[in-house]
Structure formats: C-alpha cells, structure tokens
NUKOLMI-550881 format. One record per residue: chain; x, y, z of N, C-alpha, C, O, CB in turn. Coordinates in Angstrom, 2 decimals. Glycine has a CB too. Example, Ala and Ser with C-alpha at 12.3 -4.5 7.8 and 13.67 -1.06 7.14 Angstrom:
residues 2
+-------+---------+---------+---------+---------+---------+---------+---------+---------+---------+---------+---------+---------+---------+---------+---------+
: chain :    n.px :    n.py :    n.pz :   ca.px :   ca.py :   ca.pz :    c.px :    c.py :    c.pz :    o.px :    o.py :    o.pz :   cb.px :   cb.py :   cb.pz :
+-------+---------+---------+---------+---------+---------+---------+---------+---------+---------+---------+---------+---------+---------+---------+---------+
:     A :   13.19 :   -5.69 :    7.80 :   12.30 :   -4.50 :    7.80 :   13.20 :   -3.30 :    7.80 :   14.24 :   -3.32 :    8.46 :   11.31 :   -4.47 :    9.05 :
:     A :   12.85 :   -2.25 :    7.08 :   13.67 :   -1.06 :    7.14 :   12.90 :    0.03 :    7.87 :   13.41 :    1.14 :    8.04 :   14.08 :   -0.60 :    5.72 :
+-------+---------+---------+---------+---------+---------+---------+---------+---------+---------+---------+---------+---------+---------+---------+---------+
This chain:
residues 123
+-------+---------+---------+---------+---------+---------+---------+---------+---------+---------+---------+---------+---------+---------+---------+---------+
: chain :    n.px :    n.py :    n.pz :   ca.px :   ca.py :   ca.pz :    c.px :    c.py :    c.pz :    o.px :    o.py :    o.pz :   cb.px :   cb.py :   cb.pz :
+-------+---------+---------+---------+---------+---------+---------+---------+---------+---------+---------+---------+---------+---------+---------+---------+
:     A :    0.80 :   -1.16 :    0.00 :    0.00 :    0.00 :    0.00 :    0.86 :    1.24 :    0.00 :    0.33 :    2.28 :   -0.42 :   -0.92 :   -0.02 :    1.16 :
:     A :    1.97 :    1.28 :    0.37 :    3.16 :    2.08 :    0.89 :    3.22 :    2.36 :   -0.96 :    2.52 :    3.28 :   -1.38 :    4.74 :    1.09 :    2.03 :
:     A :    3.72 :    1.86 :   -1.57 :    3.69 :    1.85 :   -3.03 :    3.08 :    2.64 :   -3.72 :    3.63 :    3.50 :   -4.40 :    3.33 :    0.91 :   -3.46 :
:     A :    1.38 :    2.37 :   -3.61 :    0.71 :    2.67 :   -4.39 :    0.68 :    4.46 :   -4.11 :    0.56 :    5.37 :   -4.93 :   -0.52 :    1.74 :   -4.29 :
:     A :    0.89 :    4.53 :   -2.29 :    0.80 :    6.22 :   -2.43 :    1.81 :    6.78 :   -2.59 :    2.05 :    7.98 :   -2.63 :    0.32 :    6.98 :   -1.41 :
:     A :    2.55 :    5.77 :   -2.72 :    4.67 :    6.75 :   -3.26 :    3.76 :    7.36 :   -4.62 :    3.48 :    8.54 :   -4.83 :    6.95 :    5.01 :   -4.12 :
:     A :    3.33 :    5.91 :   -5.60 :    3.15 :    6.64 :   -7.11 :    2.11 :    7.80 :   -7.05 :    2.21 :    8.79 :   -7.78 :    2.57 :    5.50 :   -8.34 :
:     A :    1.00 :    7.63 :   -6.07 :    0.21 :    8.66 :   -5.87 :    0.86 :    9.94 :   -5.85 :    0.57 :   10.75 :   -6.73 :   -0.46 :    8.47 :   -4.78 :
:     A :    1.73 :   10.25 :   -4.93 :    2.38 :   11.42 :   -4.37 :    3.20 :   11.78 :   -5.16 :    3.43 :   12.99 :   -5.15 :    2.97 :   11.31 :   -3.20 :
:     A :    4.00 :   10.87 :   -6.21 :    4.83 :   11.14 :   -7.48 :    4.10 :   12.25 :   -8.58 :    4.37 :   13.25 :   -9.24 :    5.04 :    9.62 :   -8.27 :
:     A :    3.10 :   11.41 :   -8.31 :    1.85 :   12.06 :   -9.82 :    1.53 :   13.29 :   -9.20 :    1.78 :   14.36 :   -9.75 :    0.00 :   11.02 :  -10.24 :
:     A :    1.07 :   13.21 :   -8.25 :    0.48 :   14.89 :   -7.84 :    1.98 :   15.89 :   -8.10 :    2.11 :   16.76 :   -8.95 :   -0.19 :   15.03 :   -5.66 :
:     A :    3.07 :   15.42 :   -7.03 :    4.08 :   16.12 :   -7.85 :    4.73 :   16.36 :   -8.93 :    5.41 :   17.39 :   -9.02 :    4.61 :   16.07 :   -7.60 :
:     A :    4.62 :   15.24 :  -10.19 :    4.60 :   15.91 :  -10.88 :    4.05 :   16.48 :  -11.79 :    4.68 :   16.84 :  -12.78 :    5.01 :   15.77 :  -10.98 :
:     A :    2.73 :   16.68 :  -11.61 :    1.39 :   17.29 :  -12.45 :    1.82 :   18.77 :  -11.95 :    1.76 :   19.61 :  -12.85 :   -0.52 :   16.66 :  -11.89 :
:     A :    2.22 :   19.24 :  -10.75 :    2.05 :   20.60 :  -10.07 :    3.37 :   21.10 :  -10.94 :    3.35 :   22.10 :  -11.66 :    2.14 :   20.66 :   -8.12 :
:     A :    4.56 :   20.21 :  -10.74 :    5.90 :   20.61 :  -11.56 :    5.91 :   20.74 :  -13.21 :    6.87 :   21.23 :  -13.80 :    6.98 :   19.50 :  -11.23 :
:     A :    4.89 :   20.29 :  -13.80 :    4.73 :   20.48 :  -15.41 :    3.39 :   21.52 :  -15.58 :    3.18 :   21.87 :  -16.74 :    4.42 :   18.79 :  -16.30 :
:     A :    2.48 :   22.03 :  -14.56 :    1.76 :   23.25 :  -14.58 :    3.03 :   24.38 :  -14.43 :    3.15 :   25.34 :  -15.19 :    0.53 :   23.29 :  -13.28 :
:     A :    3.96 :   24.08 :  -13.30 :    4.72 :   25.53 :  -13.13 :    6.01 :   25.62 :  -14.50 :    6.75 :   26.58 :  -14.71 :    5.62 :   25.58 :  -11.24 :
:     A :    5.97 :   24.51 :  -15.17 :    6.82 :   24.90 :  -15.88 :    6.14 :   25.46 :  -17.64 :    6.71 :   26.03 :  -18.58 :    7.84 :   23.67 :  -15.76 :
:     A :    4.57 :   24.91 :  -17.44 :    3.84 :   25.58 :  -18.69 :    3.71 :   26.65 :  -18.52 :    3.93 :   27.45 :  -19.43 :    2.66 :   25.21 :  -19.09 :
:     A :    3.13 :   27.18 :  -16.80 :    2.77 :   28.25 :  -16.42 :    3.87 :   29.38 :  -17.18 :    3.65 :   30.30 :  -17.98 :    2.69 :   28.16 :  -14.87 :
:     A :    5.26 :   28.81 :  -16.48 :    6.33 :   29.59 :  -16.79 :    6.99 :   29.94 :  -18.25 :    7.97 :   30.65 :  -18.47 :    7.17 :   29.04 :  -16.10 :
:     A :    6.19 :   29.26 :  -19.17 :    6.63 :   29.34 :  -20.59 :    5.86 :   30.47 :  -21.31 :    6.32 :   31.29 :  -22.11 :    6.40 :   27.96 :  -21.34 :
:     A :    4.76 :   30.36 :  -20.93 :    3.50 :   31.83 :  -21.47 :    3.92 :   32.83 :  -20.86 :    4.28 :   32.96 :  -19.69 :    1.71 :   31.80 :  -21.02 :
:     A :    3.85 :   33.84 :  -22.08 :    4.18 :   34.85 :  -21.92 :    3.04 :   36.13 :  -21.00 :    1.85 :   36.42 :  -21.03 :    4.56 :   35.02 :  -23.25 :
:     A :    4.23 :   36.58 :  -20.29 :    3.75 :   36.93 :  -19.34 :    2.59 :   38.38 :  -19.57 :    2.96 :   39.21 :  -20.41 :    4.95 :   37.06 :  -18.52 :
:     A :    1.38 :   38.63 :  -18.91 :    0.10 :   38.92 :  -19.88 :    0.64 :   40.61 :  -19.36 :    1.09 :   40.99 :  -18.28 :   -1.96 :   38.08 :  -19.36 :
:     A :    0.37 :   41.31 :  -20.55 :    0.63 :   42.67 :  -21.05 :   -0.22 :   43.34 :  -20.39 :   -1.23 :   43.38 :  -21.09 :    0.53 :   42.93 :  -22.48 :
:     A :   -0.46 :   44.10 :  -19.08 :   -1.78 :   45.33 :  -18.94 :   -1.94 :   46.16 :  -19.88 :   -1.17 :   46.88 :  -20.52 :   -1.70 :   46.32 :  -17.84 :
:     A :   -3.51 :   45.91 :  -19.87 :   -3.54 :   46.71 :  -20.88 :   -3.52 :   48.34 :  -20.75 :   -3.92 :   48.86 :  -19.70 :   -4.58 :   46.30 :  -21.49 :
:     A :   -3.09 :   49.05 :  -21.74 :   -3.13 :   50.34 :  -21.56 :   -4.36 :   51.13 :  -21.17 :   -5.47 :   51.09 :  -21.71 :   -2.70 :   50.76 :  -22.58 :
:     A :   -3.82 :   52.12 :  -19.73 :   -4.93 :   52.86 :  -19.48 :   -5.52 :   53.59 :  -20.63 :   -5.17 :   53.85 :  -21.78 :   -4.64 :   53.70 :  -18.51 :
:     A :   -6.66 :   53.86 :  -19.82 :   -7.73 :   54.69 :  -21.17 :   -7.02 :   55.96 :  -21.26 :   -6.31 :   56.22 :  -20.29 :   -9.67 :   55.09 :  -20.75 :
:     A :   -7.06 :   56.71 :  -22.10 :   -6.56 :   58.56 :  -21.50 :   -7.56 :   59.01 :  -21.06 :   -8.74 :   58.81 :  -21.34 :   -6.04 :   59.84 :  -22.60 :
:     A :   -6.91 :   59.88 :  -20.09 :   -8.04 :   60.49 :  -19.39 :   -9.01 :   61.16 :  -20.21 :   -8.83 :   61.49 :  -21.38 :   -7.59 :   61.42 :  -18.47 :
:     A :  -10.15 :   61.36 :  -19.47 :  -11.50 :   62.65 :  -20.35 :  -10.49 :   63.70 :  -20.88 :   -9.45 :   64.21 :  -20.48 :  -12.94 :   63.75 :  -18.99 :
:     A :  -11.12 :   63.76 :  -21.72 :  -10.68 :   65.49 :  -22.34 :  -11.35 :   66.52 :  -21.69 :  -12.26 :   66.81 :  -22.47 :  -11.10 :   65.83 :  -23.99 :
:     A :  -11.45 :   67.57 :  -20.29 :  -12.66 :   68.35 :  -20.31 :  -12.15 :   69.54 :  -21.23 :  -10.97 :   69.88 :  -21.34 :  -13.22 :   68.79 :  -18.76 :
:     A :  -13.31 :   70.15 :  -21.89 :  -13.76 :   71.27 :  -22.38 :  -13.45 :   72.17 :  -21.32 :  -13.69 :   71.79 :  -20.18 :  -15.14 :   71.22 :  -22.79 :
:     A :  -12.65 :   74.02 :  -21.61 :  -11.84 :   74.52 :  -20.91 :  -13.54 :   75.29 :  -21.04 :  -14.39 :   75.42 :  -21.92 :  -10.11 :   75.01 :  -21.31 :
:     A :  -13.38 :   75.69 :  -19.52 :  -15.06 :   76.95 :  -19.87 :  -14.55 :   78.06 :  -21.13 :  -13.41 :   78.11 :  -21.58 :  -15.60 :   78.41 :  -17.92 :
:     A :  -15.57 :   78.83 :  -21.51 :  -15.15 :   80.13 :  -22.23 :  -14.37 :   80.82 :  -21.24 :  -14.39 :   80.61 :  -20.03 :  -16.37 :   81.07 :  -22.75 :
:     A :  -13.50 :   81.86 :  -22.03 :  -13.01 :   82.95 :  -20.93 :  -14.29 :   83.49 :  -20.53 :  -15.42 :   83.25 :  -20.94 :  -11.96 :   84.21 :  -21.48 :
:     A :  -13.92 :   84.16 :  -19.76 :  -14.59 :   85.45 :  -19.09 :  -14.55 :   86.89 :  -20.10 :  -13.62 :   87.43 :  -20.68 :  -13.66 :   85.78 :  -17.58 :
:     A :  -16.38 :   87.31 :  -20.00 :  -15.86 :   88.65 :  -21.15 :  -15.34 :   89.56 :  -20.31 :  -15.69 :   89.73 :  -19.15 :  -17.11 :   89.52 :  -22.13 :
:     A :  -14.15 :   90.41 :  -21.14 :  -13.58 :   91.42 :  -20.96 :  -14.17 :   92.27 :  -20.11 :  -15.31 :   92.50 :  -20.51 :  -13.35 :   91.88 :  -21.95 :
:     A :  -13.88 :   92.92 :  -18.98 :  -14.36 :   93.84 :  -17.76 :  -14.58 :   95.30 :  -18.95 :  -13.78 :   95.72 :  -19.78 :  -12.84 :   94.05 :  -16.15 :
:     A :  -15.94 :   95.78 :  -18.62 :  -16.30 :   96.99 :  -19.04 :  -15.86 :   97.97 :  -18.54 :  -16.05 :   98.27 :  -17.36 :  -17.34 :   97.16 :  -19.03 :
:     A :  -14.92 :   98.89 :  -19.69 :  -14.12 :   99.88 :  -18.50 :  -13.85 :  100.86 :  -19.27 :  -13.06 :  100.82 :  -20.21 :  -12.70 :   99.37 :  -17.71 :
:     A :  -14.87 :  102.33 :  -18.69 :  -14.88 :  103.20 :  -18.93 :  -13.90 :  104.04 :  -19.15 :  -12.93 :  103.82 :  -18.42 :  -15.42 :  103.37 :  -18.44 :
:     A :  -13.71 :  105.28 :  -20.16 :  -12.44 :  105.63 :  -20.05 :  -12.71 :  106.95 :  -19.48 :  -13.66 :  107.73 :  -19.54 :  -11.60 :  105.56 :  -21.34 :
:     A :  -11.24 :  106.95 :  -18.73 :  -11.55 :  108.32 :  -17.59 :  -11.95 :  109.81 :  -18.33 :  -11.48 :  110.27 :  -19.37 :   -9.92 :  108.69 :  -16.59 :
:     A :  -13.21 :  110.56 :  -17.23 :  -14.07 :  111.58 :  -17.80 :  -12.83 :  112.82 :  -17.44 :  -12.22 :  113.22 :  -16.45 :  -15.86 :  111.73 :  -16.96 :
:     A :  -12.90 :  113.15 :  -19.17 :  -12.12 :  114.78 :  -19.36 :  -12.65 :  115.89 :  -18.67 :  -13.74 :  116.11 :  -19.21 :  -12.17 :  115.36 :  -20.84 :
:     A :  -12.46 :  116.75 :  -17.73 :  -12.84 :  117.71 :  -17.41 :  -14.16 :  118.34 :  -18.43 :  -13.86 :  118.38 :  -19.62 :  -11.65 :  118.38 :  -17.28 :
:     A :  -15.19 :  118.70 :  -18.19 :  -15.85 :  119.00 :  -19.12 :  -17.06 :  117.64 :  -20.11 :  -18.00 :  117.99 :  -20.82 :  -14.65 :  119.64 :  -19.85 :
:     A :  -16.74 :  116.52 :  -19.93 :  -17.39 :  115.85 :  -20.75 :  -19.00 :  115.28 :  -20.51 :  -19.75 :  115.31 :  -19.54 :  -16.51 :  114.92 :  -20.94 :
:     A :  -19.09 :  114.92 :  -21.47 :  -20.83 :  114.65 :  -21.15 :  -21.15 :  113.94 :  -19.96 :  -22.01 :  114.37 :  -19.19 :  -21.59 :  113.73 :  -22.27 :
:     A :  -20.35 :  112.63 :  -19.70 :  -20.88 :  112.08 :  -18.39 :  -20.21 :  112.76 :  -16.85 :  -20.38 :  112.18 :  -15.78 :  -20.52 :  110.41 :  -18.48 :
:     A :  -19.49 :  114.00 :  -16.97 :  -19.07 :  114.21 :  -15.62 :  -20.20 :  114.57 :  -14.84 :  -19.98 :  114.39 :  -13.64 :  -18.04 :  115.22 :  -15.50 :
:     A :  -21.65 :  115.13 :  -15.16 :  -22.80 :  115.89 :  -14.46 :  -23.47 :  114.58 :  -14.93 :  -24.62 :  114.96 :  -14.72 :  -23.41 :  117.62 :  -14.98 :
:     A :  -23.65 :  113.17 :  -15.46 :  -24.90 :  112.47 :  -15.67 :  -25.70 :  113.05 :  -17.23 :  -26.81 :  112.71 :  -17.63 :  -25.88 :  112.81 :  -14.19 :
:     A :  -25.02 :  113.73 :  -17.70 :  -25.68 :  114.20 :  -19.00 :  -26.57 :  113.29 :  -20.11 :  -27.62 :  113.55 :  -20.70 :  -24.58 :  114.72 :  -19.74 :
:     A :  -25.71 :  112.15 :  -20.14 :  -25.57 :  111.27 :  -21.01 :  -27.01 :  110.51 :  -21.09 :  -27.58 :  110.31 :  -22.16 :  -24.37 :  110.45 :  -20.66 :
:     A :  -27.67 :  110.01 :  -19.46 :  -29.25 :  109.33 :  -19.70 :  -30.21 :  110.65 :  -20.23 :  -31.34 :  110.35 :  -20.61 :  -30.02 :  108.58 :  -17.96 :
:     A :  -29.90 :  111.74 :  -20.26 :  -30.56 :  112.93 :  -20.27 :  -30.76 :  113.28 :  -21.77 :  -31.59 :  114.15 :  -22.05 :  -29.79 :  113.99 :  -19.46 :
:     A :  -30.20 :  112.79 :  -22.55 :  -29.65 :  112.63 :  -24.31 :  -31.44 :  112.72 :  -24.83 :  -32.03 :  113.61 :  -25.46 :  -28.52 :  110.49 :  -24.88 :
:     A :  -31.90 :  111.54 :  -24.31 :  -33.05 :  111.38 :  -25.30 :  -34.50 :  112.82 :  -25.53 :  -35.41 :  113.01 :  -26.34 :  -33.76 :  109.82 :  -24.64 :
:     A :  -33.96 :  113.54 :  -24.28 :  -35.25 :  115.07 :  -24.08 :  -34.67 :  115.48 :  -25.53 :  -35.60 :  115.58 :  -26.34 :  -34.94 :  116.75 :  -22.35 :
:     A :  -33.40 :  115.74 :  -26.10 :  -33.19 :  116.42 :  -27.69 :  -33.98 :  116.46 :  -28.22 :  -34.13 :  115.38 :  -28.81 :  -32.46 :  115.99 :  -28.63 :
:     A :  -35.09 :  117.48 :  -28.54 :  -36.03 :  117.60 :  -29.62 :  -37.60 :  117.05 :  -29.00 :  -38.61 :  116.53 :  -29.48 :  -35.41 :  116.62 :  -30.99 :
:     A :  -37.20 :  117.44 :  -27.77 :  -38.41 :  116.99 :  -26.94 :  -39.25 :  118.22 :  -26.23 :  -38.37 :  118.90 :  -25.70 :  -37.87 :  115.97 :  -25.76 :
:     A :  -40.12 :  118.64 :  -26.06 :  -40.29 :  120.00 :  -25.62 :  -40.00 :  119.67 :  -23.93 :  -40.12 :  118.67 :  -23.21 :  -41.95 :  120.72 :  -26.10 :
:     A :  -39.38 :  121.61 :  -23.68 :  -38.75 :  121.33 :  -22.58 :  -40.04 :  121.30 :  -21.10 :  -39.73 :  121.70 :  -19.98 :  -37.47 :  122.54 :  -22.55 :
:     A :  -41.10 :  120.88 :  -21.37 :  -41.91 :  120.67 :  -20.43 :  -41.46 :  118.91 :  -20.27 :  -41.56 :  118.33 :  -19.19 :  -43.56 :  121.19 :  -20.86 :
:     A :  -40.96 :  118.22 :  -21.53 :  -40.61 :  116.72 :  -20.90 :  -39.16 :  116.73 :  -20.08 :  -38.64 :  115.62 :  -19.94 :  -40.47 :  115.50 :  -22.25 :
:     A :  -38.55 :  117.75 :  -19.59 :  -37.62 :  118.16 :  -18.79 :  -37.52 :  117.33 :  -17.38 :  -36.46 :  117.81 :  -16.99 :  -37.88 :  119.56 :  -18.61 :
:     A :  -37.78 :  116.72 :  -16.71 :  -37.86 :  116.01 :  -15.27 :  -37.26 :  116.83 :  -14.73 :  -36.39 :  117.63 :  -15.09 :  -37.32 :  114.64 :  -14.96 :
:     A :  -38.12 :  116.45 :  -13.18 :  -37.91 :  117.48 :  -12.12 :  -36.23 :  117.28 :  -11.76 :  -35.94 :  116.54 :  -12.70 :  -39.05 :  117.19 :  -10.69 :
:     A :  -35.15 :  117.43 :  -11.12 :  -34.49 :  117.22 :  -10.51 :  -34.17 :  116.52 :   -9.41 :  -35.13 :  116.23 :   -8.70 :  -34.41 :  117.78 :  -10.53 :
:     A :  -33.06 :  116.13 :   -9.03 :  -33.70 :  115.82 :   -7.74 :  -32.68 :  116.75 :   -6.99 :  -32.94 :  117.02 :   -5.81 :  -33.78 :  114.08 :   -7.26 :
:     A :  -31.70 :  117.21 :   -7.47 :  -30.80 :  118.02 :   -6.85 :  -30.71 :  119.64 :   -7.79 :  -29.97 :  119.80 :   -8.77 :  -29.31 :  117.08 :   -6.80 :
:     A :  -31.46 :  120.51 :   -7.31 :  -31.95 :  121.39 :   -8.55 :  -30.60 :  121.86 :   -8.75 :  -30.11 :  121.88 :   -9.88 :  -33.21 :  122.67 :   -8.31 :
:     A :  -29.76 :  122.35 :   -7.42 :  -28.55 :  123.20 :   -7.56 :  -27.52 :  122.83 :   -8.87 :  -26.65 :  123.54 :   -9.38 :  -27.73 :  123.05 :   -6.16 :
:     A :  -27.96 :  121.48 :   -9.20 :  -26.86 :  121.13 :  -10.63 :  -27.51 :  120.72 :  -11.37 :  -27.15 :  119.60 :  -11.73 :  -25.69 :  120.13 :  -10.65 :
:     A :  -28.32 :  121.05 :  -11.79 :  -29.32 :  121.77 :  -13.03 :  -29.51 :  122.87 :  -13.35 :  -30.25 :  123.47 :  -12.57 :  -30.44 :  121.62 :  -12.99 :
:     A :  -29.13 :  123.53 :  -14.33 :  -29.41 :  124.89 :  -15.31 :  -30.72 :  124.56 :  -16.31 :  -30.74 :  123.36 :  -16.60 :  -27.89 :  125.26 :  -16.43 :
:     A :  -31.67 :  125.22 :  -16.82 :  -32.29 :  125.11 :  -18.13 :  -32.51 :  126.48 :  -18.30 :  -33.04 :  127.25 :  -17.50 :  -33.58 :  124.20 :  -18.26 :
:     A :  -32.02 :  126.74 :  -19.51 :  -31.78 :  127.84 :  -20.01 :  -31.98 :  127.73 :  -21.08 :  -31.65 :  126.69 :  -21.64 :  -30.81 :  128.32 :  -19.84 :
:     A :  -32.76 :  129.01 :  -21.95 :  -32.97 :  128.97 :  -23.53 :  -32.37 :  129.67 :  -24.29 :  -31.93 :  130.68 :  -23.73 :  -34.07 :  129.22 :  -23.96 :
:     A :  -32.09 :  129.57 :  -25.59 :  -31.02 :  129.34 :  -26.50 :  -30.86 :  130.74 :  -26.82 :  -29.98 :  130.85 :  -27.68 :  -31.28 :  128.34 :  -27.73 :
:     A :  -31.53 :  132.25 :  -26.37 :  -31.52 :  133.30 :  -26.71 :  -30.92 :  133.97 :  -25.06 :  -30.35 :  135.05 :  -24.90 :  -32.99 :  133.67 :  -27.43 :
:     A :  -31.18 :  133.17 :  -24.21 :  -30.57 :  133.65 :  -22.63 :  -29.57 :  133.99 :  -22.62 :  -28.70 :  133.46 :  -23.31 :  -30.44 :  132.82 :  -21.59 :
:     A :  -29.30 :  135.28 :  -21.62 :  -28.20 :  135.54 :  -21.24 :  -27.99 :  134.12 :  -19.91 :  -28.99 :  133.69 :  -19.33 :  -28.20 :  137.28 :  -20.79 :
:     A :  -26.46 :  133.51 :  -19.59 :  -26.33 :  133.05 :  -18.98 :  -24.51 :  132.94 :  -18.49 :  -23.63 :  133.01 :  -19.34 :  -27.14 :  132.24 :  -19.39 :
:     A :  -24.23 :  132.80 :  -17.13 :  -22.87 :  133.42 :  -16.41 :  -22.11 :  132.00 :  -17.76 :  -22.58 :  131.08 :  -18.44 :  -22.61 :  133.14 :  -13.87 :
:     A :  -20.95 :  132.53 :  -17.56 :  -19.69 :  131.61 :  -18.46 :  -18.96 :  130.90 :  -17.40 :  -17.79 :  130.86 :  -17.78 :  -18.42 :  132.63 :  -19.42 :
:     A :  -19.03 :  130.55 :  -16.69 :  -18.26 :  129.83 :  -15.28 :  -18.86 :  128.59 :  -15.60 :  -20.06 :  128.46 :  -15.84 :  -18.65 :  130.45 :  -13.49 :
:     A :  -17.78 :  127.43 :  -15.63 :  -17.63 :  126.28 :  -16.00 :  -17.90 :  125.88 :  -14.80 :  -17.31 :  126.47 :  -13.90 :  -16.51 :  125.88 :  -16.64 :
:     A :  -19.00 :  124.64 :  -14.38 :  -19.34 :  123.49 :  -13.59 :  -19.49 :  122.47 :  -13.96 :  -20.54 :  122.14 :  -14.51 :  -20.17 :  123.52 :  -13.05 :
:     A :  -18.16 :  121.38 :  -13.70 :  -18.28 :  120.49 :  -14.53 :  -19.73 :  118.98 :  -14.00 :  -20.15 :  117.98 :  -14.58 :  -16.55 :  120.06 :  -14.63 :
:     A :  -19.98 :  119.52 :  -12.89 :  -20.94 :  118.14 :  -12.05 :  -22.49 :  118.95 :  -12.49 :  -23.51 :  118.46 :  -11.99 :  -20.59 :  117.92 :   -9.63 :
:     A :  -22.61 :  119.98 :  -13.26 :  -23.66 :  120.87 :  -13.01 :  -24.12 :  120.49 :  -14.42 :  -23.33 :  120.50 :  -15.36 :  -23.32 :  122.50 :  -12.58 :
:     A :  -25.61 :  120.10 :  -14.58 :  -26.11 :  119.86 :  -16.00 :  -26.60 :  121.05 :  -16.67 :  -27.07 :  121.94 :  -15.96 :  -27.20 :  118.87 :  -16.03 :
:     A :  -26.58 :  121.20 :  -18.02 :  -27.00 :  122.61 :  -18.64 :  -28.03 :  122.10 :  -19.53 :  -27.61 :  121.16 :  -20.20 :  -25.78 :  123.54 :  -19.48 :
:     A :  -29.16 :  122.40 :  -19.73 :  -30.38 :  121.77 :  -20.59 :  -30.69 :  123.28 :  -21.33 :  -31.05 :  124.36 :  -20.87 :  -31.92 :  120.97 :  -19.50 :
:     A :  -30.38 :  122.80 :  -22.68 :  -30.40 :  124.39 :  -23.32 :  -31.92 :  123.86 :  -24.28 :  -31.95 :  122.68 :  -24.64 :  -28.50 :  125.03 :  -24.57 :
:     A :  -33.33 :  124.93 :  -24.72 :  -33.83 :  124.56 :  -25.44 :  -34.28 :  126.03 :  -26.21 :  -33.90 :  127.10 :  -25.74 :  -34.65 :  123.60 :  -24.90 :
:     A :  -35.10 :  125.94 :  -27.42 :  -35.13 :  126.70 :  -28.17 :  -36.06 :  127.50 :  -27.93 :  -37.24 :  127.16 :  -27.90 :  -35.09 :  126.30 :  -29.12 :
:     A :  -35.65 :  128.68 :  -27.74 :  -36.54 :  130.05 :  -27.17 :  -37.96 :  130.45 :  -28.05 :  -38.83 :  131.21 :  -27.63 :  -35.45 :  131.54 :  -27.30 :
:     A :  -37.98 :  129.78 :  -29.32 :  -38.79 :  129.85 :  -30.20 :  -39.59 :  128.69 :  -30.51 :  -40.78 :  128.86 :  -30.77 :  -38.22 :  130.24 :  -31.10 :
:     A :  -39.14 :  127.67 :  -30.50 :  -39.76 :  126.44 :  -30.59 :  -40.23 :  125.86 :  -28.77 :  -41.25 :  125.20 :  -28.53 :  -38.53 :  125.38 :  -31.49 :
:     A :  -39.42 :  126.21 :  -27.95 :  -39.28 :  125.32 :  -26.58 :  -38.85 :  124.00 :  -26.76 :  -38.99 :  123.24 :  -25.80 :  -40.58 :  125.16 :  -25.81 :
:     A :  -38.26 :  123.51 :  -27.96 :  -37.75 :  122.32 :  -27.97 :  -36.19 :  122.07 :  -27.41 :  -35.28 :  122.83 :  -27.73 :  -37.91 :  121.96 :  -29.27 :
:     A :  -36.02 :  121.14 :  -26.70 :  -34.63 :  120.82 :  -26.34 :  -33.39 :  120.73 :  -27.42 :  -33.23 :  119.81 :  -28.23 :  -34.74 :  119.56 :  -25.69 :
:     A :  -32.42 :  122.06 :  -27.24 :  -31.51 :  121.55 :  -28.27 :  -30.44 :  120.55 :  -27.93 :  -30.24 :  119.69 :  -28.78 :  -30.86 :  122.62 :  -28.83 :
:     A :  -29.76 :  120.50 :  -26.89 :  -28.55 :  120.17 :  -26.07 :  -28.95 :  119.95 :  -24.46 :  -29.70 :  120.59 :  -23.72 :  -27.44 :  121.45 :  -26.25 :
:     A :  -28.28 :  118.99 :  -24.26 :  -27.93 :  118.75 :  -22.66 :  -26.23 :  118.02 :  -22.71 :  -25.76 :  117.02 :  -23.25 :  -29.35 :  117.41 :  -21.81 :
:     A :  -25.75 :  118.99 :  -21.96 :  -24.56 :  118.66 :  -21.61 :  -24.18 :  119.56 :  -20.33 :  -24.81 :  120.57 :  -20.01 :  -23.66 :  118.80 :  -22.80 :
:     A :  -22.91 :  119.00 :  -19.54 :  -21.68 :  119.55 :  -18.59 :  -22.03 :  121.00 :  -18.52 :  -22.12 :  121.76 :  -19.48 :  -20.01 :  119.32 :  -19.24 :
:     A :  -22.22 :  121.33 :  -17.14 :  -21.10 :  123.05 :  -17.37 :  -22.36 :  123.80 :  -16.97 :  -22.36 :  125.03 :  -16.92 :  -20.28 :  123.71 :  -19.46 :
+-------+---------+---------+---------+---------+---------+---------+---------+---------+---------+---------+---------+---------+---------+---------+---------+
C-alpha cells in the first residue's frame, strides 16, 4: 500500500511541476493600456471687464448728461424734475447766462422759439 501512495504522491508532484513549468513558458500577460483620461472642455473665458475711459474735465458724463440725451427735440416741459436742482441749469437758447464752468452741473439748453430741447450737456 506504501507503493501505491509513493506513485500517488509522485503524480500529484509531478502534475504541479509540469503546470509551473507551462505556467512559466507563457508569456507573461501585457496590462492593458490605461484609457486617457477625459478630455474636459476649458469653460469660455470670461468677457472682458467693461471699463470706462476716464471723464475729461468738461465731458458729457461728468454731471450724468448722457441718460438725459433722449429730451433732444423733446419740448422742454418733458424736462424732469431734478432731484438736486442746484446742478441743473435750463436755459434757452436766446438767454443771457454766467460763463463759469461746472463740470458736475447739468445745462439743458432749449429753443426760445420752438421750446424744444436743443442740447444737454456739462457746465
């Protein structure tokens, strides 16, 4: 009986010794290459910061002139009240009026004959 499990124990060893030596003949398995990463999409830039260019002594927006544009050719009863009268002028286009420059002070000039608004600007 001693026999029969020598050959037993032969065979198992060498079935395990001709797996490790097939094992060892195949070539050894390649990982495969990672994926590449996502591509993300970069956001848009950012639009350009709106940036005024600095007001010249004298120019239309130093007094707020500029929302005031559309009374032109408007009679000067569509004039709005103020809310700060002291820098508001309205004066008509035949007036005597002082020459002293205020540049925060609005001037609403309209036509002494028509009453239509000619100009609003500075001063």
């Amino acid at each position: 009986m001693a026999q029969g499990s020598l050959r037993r124990g032969v065979a198992v060893w060498a079935a395990a010794g001709l797996i490790a030596i097939v094992g060892g003949c195949s070539e050894p398995a390649q990982p495969s290459p990672a994926p590449p990463p996502p591509v993300a999409e970069a956001p848009p830039p950012p639009p350009p910061p709106v940036v005024s260019p600095p007001q010249a002594l004298g120019s239309s927006d130093a007094c707020g002139a500029d929302p005031l544009q559309y009374l032109i050719g408007k009679p000067r009863t569509d004039i709005p009240v103020p809310v700060n009268p002291g820098l508001r002028r309205v004066v008509c286009s035949s007036c005597a009026v002082t020459q002293d420059f205020v540049a925060t002070r609005q001037t609403i000039v309209y036509d002494s004959q028509t009453g239509l608004v000619r100009a609003v600007k500075c001063g």
